[in-house]
Each structure stands twice: as structure tokens, then as C-alpha cells.
N, CA, C and O atoms as a GROMACS GRO file, in nm:
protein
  268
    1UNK      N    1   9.271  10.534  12.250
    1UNK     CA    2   9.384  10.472  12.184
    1UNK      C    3   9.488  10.577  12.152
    1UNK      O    4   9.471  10.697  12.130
    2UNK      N    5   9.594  10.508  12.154
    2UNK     CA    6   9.711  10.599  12.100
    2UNK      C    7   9.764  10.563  12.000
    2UNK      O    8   9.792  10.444  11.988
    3UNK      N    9   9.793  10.646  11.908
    3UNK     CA   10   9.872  10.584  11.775
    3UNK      C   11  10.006  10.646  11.708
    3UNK      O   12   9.995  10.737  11.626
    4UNK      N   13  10.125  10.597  11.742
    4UNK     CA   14  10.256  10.649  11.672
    4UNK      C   15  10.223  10.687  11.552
    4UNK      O   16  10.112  10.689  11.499
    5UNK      N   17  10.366  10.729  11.497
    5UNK     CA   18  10.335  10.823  11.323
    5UNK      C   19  10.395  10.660  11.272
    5UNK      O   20  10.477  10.591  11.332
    6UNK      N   21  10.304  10.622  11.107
    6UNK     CA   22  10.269  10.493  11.078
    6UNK      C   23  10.188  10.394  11.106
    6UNK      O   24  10.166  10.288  11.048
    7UNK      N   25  10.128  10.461  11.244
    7UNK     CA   26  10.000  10.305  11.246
    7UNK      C   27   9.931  10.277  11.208
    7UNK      O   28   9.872  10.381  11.180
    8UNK      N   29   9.863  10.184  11.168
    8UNK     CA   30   9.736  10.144  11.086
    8UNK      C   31   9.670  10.071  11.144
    8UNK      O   32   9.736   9.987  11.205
    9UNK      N   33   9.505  10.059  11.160
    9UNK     CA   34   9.459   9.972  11.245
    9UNK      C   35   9.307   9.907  11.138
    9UNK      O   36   9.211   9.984  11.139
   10UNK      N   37   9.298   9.826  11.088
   10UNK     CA   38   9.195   9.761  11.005
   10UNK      C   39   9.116   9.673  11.117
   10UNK      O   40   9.168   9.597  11.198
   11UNK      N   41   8.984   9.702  11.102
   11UNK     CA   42   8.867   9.571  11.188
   11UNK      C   43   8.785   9.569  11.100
   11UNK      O   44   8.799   9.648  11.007
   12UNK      N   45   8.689   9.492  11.100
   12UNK     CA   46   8.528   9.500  11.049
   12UNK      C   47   8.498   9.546  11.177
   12UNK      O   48   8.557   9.520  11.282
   13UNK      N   49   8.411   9.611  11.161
   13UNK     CA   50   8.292   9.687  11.313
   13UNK      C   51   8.191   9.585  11.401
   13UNK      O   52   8.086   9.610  11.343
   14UNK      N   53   8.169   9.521  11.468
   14UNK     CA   54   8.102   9.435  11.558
   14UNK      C   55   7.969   9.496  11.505
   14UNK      O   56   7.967   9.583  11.418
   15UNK      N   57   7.808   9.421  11.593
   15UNK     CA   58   7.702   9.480  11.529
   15UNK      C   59   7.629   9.602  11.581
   15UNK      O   60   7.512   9.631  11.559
   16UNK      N   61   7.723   9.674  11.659
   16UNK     CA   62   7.665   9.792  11.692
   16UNK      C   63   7.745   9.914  11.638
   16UNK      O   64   7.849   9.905  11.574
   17UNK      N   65   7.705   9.987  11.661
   17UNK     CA   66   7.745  10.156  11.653
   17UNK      C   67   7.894  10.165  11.714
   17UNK      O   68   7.901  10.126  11.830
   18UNK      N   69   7.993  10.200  11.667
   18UNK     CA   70   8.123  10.253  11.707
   18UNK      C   71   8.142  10.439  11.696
   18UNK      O   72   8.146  10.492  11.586
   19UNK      N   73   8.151  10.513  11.817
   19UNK     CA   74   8.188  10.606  11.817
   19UNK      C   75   8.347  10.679  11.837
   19UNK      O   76   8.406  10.650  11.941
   20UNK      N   77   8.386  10.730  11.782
   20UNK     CA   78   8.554  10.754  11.804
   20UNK      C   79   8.538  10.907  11.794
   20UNK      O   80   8.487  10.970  11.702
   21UNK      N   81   8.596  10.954  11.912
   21UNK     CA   82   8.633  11.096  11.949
   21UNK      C   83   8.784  11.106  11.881
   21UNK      O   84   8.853  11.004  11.878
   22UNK      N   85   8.827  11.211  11.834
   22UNK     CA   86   8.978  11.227  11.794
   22UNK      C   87   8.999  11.371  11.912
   22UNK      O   88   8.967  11.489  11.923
   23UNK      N   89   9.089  11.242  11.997
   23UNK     CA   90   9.138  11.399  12.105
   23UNK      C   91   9.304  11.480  12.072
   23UNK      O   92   9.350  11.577  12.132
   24UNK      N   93   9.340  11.437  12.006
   24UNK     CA   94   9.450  11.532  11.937
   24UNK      C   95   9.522  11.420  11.812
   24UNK      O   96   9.508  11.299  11.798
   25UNK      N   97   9.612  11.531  11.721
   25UNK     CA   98   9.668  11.486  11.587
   25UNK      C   99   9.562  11.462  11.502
   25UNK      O  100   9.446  11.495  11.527
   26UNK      N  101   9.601  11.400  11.397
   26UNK     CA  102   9.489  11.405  11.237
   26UNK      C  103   9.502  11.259  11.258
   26UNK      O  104   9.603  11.202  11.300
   27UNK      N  105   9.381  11.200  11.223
   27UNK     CA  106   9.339  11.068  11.164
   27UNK      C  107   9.323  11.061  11.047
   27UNK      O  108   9.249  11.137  10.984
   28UNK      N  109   9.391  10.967  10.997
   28UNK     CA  110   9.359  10.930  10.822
   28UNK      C  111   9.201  10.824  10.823
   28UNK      O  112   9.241  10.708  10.827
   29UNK      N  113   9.138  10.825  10.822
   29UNK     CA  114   9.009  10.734  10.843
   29UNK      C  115   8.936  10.668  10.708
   29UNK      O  116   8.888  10.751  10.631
   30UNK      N  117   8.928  10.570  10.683
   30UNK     CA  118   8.837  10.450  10.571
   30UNK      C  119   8.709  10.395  10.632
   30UNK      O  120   8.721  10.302  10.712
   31UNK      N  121   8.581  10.446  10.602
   31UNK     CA  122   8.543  10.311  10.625
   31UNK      C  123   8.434  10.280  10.515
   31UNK      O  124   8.343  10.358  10.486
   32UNK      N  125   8.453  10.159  10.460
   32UNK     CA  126   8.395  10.114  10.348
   32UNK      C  127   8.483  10.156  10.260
   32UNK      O  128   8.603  10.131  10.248
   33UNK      N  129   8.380  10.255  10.171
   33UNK     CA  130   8.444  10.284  10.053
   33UNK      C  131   8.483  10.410  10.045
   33UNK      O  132   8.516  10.467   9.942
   34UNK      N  133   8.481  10.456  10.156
   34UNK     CA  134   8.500  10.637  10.164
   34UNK      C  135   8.592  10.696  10.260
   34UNK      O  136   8.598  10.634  10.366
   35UNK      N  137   8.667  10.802  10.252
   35UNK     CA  138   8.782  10.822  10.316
   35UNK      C  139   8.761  10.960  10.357
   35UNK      O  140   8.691  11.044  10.300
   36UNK      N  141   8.860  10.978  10.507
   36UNK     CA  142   8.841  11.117  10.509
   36UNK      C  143   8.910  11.154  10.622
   36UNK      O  144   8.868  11.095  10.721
   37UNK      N  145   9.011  11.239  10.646
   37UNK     CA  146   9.082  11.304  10.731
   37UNK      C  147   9.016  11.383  10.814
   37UNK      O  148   8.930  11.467  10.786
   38UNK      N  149   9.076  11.343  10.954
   38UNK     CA  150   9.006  11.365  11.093
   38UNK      C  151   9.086  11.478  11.127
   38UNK      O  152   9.203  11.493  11.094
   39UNK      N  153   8.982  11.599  11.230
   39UNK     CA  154   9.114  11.680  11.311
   39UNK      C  155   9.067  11.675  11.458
   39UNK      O  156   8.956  11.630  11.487
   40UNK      N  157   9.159  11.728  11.558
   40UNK     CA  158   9.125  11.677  11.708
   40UNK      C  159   8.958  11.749  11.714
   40UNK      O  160   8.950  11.853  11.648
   41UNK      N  161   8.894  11.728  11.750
   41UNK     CA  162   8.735  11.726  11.841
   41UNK      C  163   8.652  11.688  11.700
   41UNK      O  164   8.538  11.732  11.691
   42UNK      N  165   8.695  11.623  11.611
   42UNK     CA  166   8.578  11.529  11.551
   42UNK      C  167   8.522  11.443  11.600
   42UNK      O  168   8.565  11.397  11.706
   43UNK      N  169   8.384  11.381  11.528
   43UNK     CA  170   8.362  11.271  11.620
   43UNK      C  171   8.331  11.189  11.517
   43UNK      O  172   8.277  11.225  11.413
   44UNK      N  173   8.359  11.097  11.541
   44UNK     CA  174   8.305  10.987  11.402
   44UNK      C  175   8.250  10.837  11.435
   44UNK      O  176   8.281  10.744  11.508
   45UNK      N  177   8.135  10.873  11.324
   45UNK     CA  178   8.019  10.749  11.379
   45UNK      C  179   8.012  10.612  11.260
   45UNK      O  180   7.968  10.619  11.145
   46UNK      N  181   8.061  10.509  11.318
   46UNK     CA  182   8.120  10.387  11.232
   46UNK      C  183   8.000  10.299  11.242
   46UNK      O  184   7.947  10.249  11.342
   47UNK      N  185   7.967  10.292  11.111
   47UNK     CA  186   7.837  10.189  11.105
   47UNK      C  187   7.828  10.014  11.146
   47UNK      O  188   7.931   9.951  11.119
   48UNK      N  189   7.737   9.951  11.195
   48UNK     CA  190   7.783   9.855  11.233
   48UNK      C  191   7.854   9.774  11.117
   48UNK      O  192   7.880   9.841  11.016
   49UNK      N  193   7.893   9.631  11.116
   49UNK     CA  194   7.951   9.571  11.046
   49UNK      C  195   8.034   9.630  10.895
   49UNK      O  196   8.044   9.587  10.780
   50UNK      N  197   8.085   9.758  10.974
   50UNK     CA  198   8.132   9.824  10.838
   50UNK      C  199   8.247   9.794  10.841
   50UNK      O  200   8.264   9.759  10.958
   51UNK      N  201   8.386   9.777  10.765
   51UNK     CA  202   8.534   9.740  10.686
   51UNK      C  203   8.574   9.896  10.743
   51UNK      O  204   8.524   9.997  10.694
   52UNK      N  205   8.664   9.900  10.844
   52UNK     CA  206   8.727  10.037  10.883
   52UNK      C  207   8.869  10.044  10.841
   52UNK      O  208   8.944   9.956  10.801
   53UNK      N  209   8.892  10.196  10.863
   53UNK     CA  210   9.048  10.147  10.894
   53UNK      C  211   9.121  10.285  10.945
   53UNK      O  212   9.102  10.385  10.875
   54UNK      N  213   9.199  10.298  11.057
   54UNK     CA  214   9.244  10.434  11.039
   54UNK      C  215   9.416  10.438  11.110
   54UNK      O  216   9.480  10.352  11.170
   55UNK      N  217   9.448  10.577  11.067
   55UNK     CA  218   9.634  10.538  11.140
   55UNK      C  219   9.628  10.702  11.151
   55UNK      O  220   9.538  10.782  11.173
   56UNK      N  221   9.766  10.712  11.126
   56UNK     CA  222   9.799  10.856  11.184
   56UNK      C  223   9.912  10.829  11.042
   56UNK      O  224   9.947  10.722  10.993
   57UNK      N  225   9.945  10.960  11.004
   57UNK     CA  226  10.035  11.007  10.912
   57UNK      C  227  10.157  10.952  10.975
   57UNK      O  228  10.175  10.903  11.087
   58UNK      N  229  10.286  10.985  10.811
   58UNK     CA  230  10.440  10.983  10.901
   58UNK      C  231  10.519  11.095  11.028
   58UNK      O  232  10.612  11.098  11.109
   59UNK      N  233  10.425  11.164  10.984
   59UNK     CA  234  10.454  11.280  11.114
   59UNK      C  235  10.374  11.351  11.224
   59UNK      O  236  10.288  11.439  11.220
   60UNK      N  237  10.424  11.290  11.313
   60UNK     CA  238  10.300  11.324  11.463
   60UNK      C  239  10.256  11.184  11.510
   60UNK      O  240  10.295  11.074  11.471
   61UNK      N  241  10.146  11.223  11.627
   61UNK     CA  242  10.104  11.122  11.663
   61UNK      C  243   9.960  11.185  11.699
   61UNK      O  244   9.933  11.303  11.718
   62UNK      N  245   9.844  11.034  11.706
   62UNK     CA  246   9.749  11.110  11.752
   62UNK      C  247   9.681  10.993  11.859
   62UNK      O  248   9.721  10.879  11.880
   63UNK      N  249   9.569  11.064  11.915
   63UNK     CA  250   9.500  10.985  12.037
   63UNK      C  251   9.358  11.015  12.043
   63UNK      O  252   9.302  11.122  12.017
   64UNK      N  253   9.304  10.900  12.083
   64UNK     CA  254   9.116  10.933  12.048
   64UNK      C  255   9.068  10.853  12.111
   64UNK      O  256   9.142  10.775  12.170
   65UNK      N  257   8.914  10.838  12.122
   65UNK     CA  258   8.833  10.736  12.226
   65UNK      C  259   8.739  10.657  12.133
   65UNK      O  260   8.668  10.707  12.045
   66UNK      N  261   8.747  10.548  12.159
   66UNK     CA  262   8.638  10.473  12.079
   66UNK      C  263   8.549  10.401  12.194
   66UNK      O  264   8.588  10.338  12.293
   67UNK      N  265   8.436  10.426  12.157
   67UNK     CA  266   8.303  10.381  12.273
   67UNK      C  267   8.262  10.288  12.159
   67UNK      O  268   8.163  10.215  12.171
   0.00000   0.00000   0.00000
């Protein structure tokens, strides 16, 4: 995925495992109740049916893979 500076993207998680690579820029990332800023070669592991949410700041852009 690619994400301009401002995007926001909210799902609940389907019932499996979501993995998201961050291949460049910072991710702002939620999921549940806990928050936490991404930098490019993180990897982040989204529990099933978990409340997500992530965007990119007002400045930059970023891009990542979700399996």
C-alpha cells in the first residue's frame, strides 16, 4: 500500500494473522488500545479480529506490504 501525508486507514482485522512490512516513511499505527510509531524495515504483527488503524503523518509519505 501506499499512503499520502494525511491518510488514515481503520479495519477490524479478519480471523487471521495480518502482517505489514513498512518499506519506507513512518507509520503512525493503533491497534486496540496501544499505539506506536513505525520506521521503514519494521514488521508488524496484527492480531486477528483486532480494531487497527494506521496513516502516515502531515509530512512525507510512506509504503508497506500487508500479507
Amino acid at each position: 500500500t501506499r499512503s499520502l501525508p494525511g491518510d488514515w486507514h481503520r479495519r477490524i482485522n479478519p480471523a487471521f494473522l495480518t502482517i505489514m512490512y513498512i518499506h519506507s516513511g513512518t507509520t503512525l499505527l493503533r491497534i486496540n488500545d496501544e499505539s506506536w510509531r513505525t520506521e521503514p524495515g519494521d514488521l508488524v504483527l496484527i492480531p486477528p479480529h483486532s480494531d487497527s488503524e494506521f496513516g502516515t503523518e502531515t509530512a512525507g509519505e510512506r509504503s508497506g506490504i500487508i500479507l
